[in-house]
mmCIF file of the N, C-alpha and C atoms, coordinates in Angstrom:
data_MODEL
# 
_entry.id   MODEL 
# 
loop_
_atom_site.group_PDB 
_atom_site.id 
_atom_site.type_symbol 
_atom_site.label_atom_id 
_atom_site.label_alt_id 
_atom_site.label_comp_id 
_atom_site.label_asym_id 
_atom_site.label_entity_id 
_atom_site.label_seq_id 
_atom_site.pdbx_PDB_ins_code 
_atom_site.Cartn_x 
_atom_site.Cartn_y 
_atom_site.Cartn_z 
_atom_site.occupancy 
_atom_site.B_iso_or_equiv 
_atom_site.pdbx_formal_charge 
_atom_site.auth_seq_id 
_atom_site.auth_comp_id 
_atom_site.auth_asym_id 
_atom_site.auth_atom_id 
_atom_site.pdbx_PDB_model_num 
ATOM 1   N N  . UNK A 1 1  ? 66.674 -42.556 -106.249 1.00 0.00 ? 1  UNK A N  1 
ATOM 2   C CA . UNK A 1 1  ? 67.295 -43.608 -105.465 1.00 0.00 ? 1  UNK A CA 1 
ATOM 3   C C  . UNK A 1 1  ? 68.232 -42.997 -104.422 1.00 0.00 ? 1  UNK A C  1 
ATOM 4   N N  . UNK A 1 2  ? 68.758 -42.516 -105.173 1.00 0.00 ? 2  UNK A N  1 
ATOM 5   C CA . UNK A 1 2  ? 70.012 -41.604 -103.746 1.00 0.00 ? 2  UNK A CA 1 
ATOM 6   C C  . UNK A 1 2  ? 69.299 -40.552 -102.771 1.00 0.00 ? 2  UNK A C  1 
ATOM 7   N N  . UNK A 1 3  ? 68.308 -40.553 -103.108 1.00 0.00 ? 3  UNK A N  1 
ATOM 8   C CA . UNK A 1 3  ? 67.398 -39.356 -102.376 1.00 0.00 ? 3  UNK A CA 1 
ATOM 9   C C  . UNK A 1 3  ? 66.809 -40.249 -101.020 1.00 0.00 ? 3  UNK A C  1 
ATOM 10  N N  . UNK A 1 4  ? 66.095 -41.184 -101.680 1.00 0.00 ? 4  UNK A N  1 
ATOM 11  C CA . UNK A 1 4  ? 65.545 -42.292 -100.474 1.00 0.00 ? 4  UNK A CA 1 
ATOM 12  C C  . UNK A 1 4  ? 66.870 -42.432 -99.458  1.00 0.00 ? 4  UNK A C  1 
ATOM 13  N N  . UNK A 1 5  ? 68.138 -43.245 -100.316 1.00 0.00 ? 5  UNK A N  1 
ATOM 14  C CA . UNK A 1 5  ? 69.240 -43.638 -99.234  1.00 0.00 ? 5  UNK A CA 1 
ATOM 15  C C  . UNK A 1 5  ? 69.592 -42.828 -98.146  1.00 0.00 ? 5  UNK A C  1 
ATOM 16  N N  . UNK A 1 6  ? 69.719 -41.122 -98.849  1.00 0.00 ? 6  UNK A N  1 
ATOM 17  C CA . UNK A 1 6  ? 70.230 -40.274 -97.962  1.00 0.00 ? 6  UNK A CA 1 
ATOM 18  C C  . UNK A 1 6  ? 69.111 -40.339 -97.172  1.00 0.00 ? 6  UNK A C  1 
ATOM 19  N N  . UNK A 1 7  ? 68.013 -40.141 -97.248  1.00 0.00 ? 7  UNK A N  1 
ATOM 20  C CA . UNK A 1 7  ? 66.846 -39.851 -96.300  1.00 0.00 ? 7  UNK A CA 1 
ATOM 21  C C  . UNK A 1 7  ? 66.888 -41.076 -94.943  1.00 0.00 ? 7  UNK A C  1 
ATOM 22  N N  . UNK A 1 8  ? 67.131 -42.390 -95.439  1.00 0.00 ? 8  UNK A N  1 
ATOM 23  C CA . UNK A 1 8  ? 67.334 -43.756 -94.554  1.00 0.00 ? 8  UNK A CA 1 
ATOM 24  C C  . UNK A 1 8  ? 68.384 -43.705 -93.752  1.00 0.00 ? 8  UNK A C  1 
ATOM 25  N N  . UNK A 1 9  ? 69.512 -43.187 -94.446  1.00 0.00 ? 9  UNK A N  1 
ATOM 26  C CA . UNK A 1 9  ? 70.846 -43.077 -93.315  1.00 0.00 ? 9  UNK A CA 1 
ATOM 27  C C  . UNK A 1 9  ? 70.584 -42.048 -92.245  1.00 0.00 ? 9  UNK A C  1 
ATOM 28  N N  . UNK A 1 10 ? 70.305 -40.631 -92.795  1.00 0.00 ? 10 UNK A N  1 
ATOM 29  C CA . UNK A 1 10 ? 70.375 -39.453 -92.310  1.00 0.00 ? 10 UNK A CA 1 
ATOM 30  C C  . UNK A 1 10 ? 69.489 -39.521 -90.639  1.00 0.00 ? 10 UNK A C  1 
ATOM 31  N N  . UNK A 1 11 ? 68.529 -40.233 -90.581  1.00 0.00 ? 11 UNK A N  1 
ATOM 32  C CA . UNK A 1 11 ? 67.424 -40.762 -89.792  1.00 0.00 ? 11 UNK A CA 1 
ATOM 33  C C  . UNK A 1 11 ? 68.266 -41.366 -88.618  1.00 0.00 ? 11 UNK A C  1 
ATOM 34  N N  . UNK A 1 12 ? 69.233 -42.379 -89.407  1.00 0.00 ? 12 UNK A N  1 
ATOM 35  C CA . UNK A 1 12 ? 69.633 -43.316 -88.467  1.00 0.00 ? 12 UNK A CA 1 
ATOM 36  C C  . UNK A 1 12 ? 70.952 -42.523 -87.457  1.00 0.00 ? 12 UNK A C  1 
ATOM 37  N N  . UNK A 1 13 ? 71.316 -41.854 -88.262  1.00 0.00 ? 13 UNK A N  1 
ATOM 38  C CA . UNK A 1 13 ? 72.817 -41.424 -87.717  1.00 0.00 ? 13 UNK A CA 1 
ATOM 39  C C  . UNK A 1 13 ? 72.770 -39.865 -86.820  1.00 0.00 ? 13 UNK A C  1 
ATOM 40  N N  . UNK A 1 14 ? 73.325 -39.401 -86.363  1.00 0.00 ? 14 UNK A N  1 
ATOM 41  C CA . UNK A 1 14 ? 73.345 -38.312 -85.240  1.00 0.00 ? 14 UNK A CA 1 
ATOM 42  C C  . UNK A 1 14 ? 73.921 -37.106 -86.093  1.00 0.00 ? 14 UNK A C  1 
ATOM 43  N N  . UNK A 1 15 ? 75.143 -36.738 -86.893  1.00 0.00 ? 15 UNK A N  1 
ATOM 44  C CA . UNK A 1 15 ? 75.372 -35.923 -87.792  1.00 0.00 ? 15 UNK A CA 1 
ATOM 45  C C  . UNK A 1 15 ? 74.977 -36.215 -89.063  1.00 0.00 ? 15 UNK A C  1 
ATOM 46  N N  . UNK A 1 16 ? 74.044 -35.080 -89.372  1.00 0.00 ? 16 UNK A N  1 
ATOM 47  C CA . UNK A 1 16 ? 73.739 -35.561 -91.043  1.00 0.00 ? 16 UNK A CA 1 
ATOM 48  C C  . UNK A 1 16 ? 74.088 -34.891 -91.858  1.00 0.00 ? 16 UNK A C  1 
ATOM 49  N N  . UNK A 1 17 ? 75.160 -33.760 -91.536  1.00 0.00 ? 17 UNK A N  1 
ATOM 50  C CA . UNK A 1 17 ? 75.943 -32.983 -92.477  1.00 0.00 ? 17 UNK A CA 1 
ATOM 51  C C  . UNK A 1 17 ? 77.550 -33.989 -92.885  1.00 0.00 ? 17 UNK A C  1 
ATOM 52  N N  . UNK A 1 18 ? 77.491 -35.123 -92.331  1.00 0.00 ? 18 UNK A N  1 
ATOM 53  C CA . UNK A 1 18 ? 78.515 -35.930 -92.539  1.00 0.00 ? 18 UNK A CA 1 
ATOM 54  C C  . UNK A 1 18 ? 78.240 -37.328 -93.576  1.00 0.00 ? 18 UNK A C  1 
ATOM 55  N N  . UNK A 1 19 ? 76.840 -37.489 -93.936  1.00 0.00 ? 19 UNK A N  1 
ATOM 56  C CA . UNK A 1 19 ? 76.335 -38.242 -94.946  1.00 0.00 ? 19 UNK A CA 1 
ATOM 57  C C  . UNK A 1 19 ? 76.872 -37.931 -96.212  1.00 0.00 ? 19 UNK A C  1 
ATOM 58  N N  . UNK A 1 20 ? 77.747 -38.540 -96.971  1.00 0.00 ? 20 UNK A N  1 
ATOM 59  C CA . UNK A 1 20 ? 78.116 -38.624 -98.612  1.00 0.00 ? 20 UNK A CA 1 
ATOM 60  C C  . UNK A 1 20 ? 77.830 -40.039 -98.942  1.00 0.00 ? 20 UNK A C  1 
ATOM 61  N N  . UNK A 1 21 ? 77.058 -40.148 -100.281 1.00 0.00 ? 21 UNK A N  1 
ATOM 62  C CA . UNK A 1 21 ? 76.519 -40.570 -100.951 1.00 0.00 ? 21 UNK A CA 1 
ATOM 63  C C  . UNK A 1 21 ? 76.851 -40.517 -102.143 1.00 0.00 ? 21 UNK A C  1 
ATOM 64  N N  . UNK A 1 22 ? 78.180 -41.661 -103.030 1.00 0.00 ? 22 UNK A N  1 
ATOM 65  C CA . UNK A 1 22 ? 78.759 -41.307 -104.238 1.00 0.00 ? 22 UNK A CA 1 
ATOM 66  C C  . UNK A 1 22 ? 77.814 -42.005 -105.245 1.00 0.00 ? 22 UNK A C  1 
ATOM 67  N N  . UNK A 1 23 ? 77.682 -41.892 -106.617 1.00 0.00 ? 23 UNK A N  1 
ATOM 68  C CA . UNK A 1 23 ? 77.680 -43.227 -107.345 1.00 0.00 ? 23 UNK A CA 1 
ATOM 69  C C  . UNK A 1 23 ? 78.016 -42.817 -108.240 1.00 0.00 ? 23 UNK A C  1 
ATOM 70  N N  . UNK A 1 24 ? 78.534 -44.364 -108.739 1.00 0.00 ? 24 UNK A N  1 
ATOM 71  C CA . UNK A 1 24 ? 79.802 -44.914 -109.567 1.00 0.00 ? 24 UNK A CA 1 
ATOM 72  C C  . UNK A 1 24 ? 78.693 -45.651 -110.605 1.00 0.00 ? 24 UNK A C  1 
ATOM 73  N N  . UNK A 1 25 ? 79.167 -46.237 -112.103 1.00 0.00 ? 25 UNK A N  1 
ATOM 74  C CA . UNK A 1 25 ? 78.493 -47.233 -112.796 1.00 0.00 ? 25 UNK A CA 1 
ATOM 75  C C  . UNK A 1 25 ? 79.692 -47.663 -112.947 1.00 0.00 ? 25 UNK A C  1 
ATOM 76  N N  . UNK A 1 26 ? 78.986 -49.482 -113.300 1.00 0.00 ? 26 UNK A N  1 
ATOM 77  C CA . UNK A 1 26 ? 80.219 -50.501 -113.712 1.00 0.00 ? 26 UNK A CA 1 
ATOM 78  C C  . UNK A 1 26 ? 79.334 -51.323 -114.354 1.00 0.00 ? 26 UNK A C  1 
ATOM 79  N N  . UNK A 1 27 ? 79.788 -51.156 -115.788 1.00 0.00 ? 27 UNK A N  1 
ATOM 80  C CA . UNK A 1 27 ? 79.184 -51.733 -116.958 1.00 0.00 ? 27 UNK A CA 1 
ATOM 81  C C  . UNK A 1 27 ? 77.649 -51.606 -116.838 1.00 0.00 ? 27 UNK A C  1 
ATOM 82  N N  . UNK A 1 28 ? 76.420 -52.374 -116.327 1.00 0.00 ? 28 UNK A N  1 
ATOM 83  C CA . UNK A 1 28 ? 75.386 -52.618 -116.456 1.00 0.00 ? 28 UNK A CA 1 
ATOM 84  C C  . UNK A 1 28 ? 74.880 -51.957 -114.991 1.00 0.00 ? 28 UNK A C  1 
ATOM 85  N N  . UNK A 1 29 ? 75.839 -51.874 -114.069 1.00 0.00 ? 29 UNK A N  1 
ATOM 86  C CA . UNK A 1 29 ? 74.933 -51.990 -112.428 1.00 0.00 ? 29 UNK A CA 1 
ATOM 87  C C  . UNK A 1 29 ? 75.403 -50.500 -111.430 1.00 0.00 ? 29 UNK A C  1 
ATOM 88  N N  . UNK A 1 30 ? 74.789 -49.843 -111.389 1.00 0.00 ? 30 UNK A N  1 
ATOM 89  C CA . UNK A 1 30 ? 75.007 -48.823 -110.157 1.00 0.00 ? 30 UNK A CA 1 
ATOM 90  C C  . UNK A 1 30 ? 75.368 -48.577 -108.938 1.00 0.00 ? 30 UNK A C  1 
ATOM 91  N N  . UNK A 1 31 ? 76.320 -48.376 -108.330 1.00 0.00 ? 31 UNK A N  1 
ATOM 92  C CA . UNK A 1 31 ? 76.966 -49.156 -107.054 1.00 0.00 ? 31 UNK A CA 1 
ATOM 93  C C  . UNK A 1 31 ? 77.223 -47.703 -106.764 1.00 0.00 ? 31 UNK A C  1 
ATOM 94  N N  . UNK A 1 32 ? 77.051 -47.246 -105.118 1.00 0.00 ? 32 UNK A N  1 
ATOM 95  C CA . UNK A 1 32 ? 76.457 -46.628 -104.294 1.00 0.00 ? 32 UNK A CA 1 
ATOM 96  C C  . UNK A 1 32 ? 77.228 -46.686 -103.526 1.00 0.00 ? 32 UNK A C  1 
ATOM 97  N N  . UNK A 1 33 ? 77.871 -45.383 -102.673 1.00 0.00 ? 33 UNK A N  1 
ATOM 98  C CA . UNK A 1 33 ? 79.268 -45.928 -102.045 1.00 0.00 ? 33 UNK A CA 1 
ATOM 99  C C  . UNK A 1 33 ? 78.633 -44.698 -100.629 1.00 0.00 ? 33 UNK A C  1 
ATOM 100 N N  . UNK A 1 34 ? 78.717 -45.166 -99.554  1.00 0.00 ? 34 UNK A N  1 
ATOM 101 C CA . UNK A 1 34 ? 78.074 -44.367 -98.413  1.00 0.00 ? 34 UNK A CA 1 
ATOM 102 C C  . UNK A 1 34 ? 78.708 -44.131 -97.430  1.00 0.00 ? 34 UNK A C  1 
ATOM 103 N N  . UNK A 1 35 ? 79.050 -43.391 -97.261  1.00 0.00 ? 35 UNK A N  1 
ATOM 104 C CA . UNK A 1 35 ? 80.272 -42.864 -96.328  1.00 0.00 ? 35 UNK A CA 1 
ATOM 105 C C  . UNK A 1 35 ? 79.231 -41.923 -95.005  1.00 0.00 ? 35 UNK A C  1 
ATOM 106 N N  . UNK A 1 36 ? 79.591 -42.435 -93.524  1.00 0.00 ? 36 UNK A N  1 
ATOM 107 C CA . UNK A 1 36 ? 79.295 -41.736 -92.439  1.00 0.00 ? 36 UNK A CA 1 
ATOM 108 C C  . UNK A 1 36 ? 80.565 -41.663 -91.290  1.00 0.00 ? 36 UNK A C  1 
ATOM 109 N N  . UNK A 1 37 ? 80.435 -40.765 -90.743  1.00 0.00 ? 37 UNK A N  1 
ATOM 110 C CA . UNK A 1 37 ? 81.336 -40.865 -89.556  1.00 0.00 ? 37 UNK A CA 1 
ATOM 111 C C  . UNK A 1 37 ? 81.631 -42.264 -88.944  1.00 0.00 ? 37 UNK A C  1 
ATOM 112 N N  . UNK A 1 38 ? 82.707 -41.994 -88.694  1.00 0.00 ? 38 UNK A N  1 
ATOM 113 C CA . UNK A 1 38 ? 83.425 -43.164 -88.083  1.00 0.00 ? 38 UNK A CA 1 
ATOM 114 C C  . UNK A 1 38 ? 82.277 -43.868 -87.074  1.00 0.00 ? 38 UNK A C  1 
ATOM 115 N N  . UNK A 1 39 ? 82.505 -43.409 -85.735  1.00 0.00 ? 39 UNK A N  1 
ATOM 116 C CA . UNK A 1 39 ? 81.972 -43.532 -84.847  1.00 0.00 ? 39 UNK A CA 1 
ATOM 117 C C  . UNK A 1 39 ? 80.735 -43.900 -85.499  1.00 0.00 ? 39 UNK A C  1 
ATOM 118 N N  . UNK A 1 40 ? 79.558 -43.642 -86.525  1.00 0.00 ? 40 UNK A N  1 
ATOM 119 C CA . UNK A 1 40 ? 78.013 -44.065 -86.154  1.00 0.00 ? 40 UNK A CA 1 
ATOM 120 C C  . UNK A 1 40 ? 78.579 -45.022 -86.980  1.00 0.00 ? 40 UNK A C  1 
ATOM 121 N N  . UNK A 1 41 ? 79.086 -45.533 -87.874  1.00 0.00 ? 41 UNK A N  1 
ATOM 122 C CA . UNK A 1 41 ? 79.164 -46.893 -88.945  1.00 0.00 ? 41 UNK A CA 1 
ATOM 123 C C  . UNK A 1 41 ? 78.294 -47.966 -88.059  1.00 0.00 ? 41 UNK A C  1 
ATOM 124 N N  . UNK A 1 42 ? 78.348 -48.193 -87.332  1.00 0.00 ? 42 UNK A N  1 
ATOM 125 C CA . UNK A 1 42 ? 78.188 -49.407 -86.229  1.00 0.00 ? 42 UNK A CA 1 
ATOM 126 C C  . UNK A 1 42 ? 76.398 -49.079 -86.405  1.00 0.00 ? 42 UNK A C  1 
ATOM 127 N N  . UNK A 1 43 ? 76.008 -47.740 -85.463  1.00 0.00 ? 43 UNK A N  1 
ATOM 128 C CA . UNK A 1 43 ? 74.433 -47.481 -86.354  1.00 0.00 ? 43 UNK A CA 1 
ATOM 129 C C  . UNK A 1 43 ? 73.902 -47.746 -87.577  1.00 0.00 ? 43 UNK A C  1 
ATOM 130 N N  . UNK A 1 44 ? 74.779 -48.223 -88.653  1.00 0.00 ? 44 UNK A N  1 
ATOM 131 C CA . UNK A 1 44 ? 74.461 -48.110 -90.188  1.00 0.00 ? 44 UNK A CA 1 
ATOM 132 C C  . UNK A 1 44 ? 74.347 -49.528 -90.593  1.00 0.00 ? 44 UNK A C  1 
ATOM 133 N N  . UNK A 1 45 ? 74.959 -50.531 -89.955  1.00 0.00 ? 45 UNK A N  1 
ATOM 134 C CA . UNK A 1 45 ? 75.645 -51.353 -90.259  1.00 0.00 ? 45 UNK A CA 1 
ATOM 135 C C  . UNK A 1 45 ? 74.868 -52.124 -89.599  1.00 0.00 ? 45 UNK A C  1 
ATOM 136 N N  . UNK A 1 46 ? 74.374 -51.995 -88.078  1.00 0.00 ? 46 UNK A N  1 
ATOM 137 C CA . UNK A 1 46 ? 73.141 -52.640 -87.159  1.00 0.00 ? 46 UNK A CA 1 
ATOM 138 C C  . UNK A 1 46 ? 74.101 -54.275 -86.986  1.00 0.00 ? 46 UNK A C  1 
ATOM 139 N N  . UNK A 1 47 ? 73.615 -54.746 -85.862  1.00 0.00 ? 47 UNK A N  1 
ATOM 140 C CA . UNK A 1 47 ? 73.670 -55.852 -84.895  1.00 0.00 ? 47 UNK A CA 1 
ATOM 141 C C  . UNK A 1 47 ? 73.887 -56.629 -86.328  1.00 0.00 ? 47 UNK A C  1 
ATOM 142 N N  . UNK A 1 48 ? 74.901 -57.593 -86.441  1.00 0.00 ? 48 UNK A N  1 
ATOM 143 C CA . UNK A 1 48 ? 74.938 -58.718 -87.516  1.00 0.00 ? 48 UNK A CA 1 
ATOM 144 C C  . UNK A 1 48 ? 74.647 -57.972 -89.112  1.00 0.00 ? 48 UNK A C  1 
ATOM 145 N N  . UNK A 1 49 ? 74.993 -56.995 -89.024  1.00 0.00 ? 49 UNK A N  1 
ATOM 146 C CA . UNK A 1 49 ? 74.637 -56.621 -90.675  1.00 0.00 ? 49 UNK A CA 1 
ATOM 147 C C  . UNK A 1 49 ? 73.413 -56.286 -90.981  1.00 0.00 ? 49 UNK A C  1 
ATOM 148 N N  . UNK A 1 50 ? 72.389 -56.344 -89.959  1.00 0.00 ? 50 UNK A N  1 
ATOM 149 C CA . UNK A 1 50 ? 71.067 -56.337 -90.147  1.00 0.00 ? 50 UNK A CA 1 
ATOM 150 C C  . UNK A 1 50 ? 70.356 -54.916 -90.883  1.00 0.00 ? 50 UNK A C  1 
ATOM 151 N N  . UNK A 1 51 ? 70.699 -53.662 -90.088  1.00 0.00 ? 51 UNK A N  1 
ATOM 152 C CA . UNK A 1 51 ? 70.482 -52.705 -90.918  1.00 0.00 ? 51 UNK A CA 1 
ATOM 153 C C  . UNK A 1 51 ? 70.678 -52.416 -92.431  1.00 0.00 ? 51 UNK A C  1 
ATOM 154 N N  . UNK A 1 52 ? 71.847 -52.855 -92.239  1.00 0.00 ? 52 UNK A N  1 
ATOM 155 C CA . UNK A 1 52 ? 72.682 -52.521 -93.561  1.00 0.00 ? 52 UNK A CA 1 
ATOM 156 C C  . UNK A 1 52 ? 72.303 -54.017 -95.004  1.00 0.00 ? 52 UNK A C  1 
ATOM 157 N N  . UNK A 1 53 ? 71.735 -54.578 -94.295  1.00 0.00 ? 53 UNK A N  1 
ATOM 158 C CA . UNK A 1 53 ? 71.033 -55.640 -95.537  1.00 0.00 ? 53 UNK A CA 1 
ATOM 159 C C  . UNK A 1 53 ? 69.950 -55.440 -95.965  1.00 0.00 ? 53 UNK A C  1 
ATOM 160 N N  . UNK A 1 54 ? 69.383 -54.447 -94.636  1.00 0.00 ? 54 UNK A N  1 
ATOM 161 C CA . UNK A 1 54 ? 67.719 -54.506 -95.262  1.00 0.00 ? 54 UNK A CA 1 
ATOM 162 C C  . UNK A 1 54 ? 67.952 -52.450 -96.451  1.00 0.00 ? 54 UNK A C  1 
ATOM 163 N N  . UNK A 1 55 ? 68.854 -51.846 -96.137  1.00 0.00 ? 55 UNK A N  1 
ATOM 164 C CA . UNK A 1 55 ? 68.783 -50.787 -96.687  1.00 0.00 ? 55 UNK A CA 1 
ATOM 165 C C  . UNK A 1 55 ? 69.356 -51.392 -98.141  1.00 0.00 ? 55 UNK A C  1 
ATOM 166 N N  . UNK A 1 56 ? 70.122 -51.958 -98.607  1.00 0.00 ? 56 UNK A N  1 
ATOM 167 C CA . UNK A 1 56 ? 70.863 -53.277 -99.186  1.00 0.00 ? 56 UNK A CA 1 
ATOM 168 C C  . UNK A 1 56 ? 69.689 -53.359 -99.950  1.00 0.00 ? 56 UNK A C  1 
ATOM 169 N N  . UNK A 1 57 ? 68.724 -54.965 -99.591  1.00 0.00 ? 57 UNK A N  1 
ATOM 170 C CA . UNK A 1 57 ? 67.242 -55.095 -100.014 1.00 0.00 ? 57 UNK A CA 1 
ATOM 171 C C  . UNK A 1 57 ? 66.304 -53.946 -100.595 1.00 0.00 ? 57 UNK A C  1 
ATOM 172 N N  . UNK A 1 58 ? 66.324 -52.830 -99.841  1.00 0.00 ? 58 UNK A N  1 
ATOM 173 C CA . UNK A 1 58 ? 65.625 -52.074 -100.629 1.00 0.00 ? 58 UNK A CA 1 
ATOM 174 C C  . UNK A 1 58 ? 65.953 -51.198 -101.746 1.00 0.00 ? 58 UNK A C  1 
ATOM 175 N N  . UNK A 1 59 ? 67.462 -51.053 -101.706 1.00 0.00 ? 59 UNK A N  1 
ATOM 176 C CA . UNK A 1 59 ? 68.407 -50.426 -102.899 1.00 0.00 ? 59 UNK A CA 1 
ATOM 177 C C  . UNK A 1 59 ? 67.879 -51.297 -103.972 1.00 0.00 ? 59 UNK A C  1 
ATOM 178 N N  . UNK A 1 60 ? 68.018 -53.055 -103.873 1.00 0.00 ? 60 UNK A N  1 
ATOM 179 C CA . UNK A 1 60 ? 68.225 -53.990 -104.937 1.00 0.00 ? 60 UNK A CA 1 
ATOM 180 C C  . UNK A 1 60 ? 66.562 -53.559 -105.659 1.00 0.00 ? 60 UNK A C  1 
ATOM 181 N N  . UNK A 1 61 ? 65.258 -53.836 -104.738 1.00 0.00 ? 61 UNK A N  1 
ATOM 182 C CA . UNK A 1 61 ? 63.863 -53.656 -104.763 1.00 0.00 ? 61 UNK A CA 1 
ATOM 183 C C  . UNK A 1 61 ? 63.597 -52.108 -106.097 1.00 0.00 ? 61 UNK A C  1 
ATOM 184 N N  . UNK A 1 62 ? 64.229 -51.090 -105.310 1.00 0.00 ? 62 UNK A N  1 
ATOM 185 C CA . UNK A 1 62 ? 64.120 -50.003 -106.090 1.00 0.00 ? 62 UNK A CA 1 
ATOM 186 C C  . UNK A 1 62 ? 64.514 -50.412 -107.264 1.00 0.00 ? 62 UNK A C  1 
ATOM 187 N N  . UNK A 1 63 ? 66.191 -50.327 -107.441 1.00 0.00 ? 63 UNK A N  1 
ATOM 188 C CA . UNK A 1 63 ? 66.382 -50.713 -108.915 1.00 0.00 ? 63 UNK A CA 1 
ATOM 189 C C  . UNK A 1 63 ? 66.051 -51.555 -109.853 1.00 0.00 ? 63 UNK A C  1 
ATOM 190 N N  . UNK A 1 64 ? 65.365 -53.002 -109.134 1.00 0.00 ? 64 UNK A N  1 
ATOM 191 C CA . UNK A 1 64 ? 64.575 -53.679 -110.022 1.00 0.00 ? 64 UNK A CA 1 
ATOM 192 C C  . UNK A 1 64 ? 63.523 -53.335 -110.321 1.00 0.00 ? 64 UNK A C  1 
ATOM 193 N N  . UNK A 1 65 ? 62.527 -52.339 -109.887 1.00 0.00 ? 65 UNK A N  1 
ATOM 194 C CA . UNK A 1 65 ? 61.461 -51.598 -110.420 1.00 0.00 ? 65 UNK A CA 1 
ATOM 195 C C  . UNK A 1 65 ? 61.569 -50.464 -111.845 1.00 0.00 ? 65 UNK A C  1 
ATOM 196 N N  . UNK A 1 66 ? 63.292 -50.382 -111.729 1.00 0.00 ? 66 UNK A N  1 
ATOM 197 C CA . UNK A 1 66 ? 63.722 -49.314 -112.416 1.00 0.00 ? 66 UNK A CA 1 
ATOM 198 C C  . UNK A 1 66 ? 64.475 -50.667 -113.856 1.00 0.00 ? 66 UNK A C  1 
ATOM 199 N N  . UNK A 1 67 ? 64.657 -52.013 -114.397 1.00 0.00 ? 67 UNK A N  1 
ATOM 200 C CA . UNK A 1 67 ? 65.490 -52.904 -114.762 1.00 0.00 ? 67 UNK A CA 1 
ATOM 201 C C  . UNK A 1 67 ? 66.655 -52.256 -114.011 1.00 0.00 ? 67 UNK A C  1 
ATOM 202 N N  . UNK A 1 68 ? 67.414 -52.342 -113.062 1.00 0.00 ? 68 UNK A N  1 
ATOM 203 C CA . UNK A 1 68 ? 68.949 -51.608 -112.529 1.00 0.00 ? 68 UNK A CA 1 
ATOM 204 C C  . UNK A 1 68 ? 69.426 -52.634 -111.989 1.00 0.00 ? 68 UNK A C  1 
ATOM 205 N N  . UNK A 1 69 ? 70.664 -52.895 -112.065 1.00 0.00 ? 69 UNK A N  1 
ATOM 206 C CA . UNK A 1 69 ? 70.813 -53.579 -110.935 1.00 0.00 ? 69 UNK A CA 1 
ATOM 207 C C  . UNK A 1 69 ? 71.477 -52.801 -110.341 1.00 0.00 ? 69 UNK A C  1 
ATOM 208 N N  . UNK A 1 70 ? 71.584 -52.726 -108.827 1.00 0.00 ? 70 UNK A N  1 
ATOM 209 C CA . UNK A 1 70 ? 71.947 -51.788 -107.975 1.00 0.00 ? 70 UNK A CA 1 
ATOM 210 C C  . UNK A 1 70 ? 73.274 -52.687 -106.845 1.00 0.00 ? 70 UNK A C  1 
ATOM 211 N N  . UNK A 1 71 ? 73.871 -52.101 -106.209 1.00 0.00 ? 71 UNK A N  1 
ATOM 212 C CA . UNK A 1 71 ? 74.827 -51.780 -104.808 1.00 0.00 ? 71 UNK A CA 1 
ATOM 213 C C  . UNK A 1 71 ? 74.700 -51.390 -104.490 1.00 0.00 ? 71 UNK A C  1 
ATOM 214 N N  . UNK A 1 72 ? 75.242 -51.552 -102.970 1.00 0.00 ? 72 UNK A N  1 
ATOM 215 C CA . UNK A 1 72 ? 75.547 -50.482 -102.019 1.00 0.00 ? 72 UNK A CA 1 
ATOM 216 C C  . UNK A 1 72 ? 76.186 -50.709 -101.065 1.00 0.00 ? 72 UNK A C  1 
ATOM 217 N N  . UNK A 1 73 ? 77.492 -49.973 -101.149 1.00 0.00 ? 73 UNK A N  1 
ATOM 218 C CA . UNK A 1 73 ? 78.382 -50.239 -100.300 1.00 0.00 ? 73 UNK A CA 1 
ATOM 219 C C  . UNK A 1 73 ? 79.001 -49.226 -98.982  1.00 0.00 ? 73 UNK A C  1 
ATOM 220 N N  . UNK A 1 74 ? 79.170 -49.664 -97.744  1.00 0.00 ? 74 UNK A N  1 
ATOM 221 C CA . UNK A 1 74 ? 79.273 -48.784 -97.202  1.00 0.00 ? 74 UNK A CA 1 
ATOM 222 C C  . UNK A 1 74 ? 81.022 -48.702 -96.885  1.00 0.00 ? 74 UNK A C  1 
ATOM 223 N N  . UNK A 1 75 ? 81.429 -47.382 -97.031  1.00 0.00 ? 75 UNK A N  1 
ATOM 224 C CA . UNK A 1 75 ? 83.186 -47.231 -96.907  1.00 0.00 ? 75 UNK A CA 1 
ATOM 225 C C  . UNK A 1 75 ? 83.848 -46.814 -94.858  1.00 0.00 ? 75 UNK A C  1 
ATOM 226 N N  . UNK A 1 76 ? 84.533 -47.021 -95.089  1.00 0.00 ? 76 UNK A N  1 
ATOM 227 C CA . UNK A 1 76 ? 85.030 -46.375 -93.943  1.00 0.00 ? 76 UNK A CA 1 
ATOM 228 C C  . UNK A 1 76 ? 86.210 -45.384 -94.571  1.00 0.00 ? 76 UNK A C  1 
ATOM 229 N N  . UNK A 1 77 ? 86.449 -44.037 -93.786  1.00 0.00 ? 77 UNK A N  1 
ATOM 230 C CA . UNK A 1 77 ? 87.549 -43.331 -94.402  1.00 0.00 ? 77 UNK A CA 1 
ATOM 231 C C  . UNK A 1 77 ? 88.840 -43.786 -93.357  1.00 0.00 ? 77 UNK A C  1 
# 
């Protein structure tokens, strides 16, 4: 799972030595914490949330193939 994400961000964004990719568990569900440079967030995040729902969607897709329930959240530092 974290392998795909990094591969989806890394694509989108201009530095990809600046991609971190944590995860955390909380009780039952896996939550995914994605940290990029300041400046590309806006690339990650896409027009209305759009990027960032469908990478979102496919986090949830994966882990329900896996029973998981999944997150994914993106941070700003």
């Amino acid at each position: 799972m974290e392998e795909i994400l990094k591969t989806i961000i890394e694509n989108l964004v201009n530095n990809k030595e600046e991609v971190t990719i944590e995860k955390a568990q909380e009780e039952n569900k896996d939550i995914y914490k994605i940290k990029v440079n300041k400046e590309e967030m806006g690339k990650v995040i896409g027009k209305q949330g759009r990027i960032a729902q469908a990478i979102r969607t496919i986090a949830k897709s994966l882990g329900a193939k896996e029973q998981k329930r999944v997150e994914v959240e993106f941070v700003d530092d």
